[in-house]
N, C-alpha and C positions, 0 to 999 in steps of 0.2 A: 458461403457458410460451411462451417465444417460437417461432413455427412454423418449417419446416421448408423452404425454397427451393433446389433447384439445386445440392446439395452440390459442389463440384468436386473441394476437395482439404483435407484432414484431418491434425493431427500431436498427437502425446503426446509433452510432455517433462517430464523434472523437471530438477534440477540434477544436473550432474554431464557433463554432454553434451560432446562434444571439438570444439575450433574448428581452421582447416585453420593448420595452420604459418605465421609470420611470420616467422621466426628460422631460420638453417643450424642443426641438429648438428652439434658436434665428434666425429670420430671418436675409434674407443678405438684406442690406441696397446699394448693388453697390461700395463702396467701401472699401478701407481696413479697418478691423478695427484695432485698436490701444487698447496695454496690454501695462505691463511692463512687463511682465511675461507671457507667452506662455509652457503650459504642455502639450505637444504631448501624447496624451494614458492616458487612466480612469479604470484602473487597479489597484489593491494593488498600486505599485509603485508611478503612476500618483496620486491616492487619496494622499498617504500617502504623496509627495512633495506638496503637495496643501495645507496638512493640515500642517506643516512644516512652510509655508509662512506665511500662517493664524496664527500662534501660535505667529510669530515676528509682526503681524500687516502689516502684507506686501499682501494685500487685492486686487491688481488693477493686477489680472491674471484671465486665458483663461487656460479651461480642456477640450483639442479639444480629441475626442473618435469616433473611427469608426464604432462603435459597435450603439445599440438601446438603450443602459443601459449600465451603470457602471459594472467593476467586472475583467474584462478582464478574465479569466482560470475559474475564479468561473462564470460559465455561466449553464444556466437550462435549461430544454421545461418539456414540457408535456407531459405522457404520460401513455398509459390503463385508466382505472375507477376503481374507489370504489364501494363499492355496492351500495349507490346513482348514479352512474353516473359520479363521479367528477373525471376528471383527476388526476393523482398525479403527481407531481414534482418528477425529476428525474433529479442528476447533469450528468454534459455534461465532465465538467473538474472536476478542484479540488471539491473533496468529502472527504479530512478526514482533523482533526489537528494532527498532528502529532507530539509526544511529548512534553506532557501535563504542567511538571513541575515538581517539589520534592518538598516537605512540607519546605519551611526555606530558599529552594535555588532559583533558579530561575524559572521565568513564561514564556513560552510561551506567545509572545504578542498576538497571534493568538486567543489564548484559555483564555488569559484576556477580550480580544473583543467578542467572542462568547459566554461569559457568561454573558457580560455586555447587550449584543442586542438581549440574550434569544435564541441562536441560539440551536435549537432541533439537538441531538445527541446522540450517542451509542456507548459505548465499542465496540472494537473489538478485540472479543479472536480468537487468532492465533491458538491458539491448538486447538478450536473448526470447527476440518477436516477432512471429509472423503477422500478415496482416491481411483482412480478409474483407468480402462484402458478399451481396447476394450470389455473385455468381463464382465463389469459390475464393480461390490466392490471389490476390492482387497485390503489388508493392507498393504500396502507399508510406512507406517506412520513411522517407527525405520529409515527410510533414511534422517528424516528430521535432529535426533539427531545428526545423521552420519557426514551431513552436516553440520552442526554446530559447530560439535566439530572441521570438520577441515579450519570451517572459523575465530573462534577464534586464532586458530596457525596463519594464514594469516594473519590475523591483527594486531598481534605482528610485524609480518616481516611487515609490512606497515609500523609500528612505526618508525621500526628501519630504514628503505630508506631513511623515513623524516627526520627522526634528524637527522643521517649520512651526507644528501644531496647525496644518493647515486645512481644511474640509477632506474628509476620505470620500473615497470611490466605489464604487462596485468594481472587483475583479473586470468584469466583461470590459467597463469603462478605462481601465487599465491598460488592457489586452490590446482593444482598438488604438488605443491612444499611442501602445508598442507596434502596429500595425497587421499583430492577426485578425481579421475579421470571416471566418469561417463561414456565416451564411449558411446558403443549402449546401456546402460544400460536405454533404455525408461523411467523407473518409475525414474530412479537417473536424467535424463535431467530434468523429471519434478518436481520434487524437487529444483533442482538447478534453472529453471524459478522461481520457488516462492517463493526462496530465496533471487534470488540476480535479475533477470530482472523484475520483475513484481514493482522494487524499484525502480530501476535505467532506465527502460527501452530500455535497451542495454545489448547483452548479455558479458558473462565475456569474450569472446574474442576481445569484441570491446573495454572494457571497461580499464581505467587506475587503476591500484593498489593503488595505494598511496590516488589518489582524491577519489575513489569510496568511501573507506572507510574512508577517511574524511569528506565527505560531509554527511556520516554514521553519525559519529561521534557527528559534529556540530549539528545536531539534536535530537539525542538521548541522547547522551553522556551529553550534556547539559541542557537541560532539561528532558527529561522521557521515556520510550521506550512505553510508552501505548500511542496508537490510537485511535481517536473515530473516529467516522463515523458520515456523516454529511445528516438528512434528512429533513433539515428544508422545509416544503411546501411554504416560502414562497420564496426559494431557499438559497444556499449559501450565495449571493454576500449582500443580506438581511445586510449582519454584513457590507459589506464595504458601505452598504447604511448607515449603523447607523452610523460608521465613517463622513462622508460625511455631514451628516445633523446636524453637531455640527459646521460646518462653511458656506455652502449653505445650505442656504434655496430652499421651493419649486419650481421649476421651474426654478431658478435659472438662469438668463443668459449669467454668467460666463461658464456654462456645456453647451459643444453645443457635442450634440449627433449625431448621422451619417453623421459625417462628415471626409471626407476622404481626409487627404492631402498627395498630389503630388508631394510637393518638396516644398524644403527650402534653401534659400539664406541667406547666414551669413556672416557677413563681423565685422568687431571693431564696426562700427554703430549702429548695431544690426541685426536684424534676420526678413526676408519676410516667413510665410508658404503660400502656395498658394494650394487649395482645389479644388475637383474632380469639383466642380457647381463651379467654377471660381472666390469663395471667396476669399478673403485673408485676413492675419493678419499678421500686423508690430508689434512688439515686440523689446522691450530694451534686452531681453536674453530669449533664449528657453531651457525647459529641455526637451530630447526627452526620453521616456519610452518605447519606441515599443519593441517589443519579441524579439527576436535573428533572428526568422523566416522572420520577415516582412521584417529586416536590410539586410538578404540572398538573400530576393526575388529581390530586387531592384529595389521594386514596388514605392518608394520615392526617387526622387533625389536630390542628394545636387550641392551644387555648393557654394564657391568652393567643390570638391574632398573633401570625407573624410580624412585625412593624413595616412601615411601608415600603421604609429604603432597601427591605429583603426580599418582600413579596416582587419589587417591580425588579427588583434586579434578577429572579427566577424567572419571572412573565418576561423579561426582554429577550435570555437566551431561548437557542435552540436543540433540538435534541437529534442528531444526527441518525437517519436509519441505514443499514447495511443488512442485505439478505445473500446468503451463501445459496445457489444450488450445485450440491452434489450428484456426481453419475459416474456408474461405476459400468463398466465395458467387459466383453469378453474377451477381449483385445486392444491392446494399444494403439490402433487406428492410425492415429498423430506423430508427427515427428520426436520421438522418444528423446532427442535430446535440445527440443525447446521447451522456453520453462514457461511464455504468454504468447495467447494467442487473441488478436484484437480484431475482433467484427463492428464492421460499419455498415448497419442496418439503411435500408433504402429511406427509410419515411419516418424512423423515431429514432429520435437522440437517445442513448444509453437505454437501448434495446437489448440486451444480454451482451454487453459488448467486451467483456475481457475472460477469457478461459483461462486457467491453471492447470498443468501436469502435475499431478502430483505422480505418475509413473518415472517418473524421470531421477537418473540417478541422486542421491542424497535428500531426495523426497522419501515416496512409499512406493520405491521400484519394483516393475511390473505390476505394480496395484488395478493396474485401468481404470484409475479415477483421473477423470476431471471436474475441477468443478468454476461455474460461473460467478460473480457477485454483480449483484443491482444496489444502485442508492435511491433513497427519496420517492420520488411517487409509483417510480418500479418497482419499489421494493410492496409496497401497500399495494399495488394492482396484484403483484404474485401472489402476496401472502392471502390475500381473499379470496385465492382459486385454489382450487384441488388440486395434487400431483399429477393427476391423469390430463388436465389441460395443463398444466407449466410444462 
């Protein structure tokens, strides 16, 4: 396990975290107001239908966001100091683009925009990894090939289920059937975390065969299998701001920010949203953009009833958790020029098992931050504990 130098300063996050306002609220004037168009959520999603509208001329809409700022998953805070003093930005959610593009073929719309709005970023090499267990450095690193080679056999048999149209699998049923079978094999579990949960956030027993690696696929397969890493200070969502201000403007009173709706009434007529402060807005037609999570919580009511073929198709997804811990060091301790460091806990699978440099050059050099991520029911065991036991 990596040792212990100088703690200075320590953060837990998962998603969900609120970034500080970029946008005015529109005050409530008492009664409803009146769109033709209502975008529930200021998300990718929600920007991206807003601009959508704007592109046809269709101008007379409403981007109600419960949040402080636009971004939705791309969300920031602050966190340690530089050696002036200054905080750095530190994402909360999404941190990478993920498959870049191929010279000729296709781009990444993601990584069209974050080049377009100067968004600061960093390869990230996967091979660049030590690998560790209780009793310090061990090289367990030939398990990765291992895995590998028998995920690629897996992903043939994926192919073949889909075209077929033949019964899917569970990943784990997959793996086996490729010939990993990890077992108590500690250092092979955590290989297998950082191979296939620390992507999917689920481990391969929970996880479906066929969609895993398709949802692979549609990403990589299509555009590029390189990552970069995202450390822009003036955070991520930075890029869906630049988006954003090619059709509002400053202040814009179209963006109404923490604003929390409660429920929505839809009928042929049109659509009532009605707001936590007792706002409301009438709308000719609403797009709702919320998470899978909020749809779960049934923190927002409709009326009528969703219809069943929506409701069950909510209740059947899943809502993926990912928690970041951050730790900021007097010192750069670690190999300053590796970029992951992979621990394979004696007795629990994905036990804090992947570290990040972010001191390391074209990260936040000399910062002496590392920091950990947990998925799934580590993430819910952390977040229920105080900083001072995580």
């Amino acid at each position: 396990m990596l040792p212990r130098y100088g703690l200075t300063c320590v953060g837990v996050w998962a998603l969900g975290a609120v970034a500080a306002p970029a946008f005015q609220q529109r005050g409530y004037n008492g009664t409803c107001r009146r769109t033709t168009v209502a975008i529930l959520g200021g998300g990718v999603a929600g920007i991206t239908a807003a601009q959508a509208l704007s592109n046809q001329s269709i101008t007379d809409f409403l981007i109600v966001e419960y949040n402080g700022d636009i971004g939705g998953r791309m969300v920031h805070t602050e966190f340690g100091n530089d050696p002036n003093g200054k905080p750095y930005t530190v994402e909360l959610g999404a941190n990478w683009v993920q498959g870049l593009g191929t010279e000729g073929g296709p781009e990444n719309p993601i990584w069209t925009e974050a080049k377009r709005y100067n968004i600061t970023n960093t390869f990230s090499d996967y091979d660049s990894i030590l690998t560790y267990n209780e009793t310090g450095y061990v090289n367990y690193s030939s398990l990765l090939s291992t895995f590998e080679d028998s995920y690629a056999t897996m992903e043939q048999a994926a192919g073949v289920l889909l075209s077929k149209n033949l019964q899917d699998q569970s990943t784990r049923a997959g793996l086996s059937l490729a010939g990993w079978k990890p077992k108590k094999n500690m250092a092979a579990q955590a290989v297998e975390w950082w191979e296939w949960d620390w992507e999917t956030s689920y481990s391969p027993d929970e996880s479906s065969l066929v969609f895993g690696i398709t949802g692979y696929n549609l990403t990589f397969y299509q555009f590029s299998e390189q990552n970069n890493f995202v450390t822009e200070q003036r955070g991520f969502n930075a890029l869906l701001k630049g988006v954003a201000s090619t059709f509002l403007s400053p202040n814009d009173p179209r963006l109404l920010l923490d604003t929390v709706v409660t429920s929505i009434e839809y009928s042929d007529s049109g659509v009532t949203i009605t707001n936590s402060d007792g706002s409301c807005i009438s709308a000719a037609y609403a797009v709702c953009t919320f998470s899978l999570g909020v749809l779960q919580s049934d923190d927002v009511t409709f009326t009528p009833d969703l219809p069943d073929w929506k409701t069950t198709s909510i209740s059947t997804f899943q809502m993926g958790t990912y928690t970041k811990i951050f730790l900021q060091f007097n010192t750069t301790f670690w190999d300053p020029a590796t970029q992951f460091f992979l621990y394979a806990s004696p007795t629990t699978r994905g036990y804090y098992p992947v570290w990040q440099s972010l001191s390391t050059d074209g990260f936040l050099p000399d910062s002496n931050i590392l920091f950990a991520t947990v998925v799934g029911r580590e993430s819910y065991r952390i977040e229920a504990q105080d900083e001072e036991t995580t």
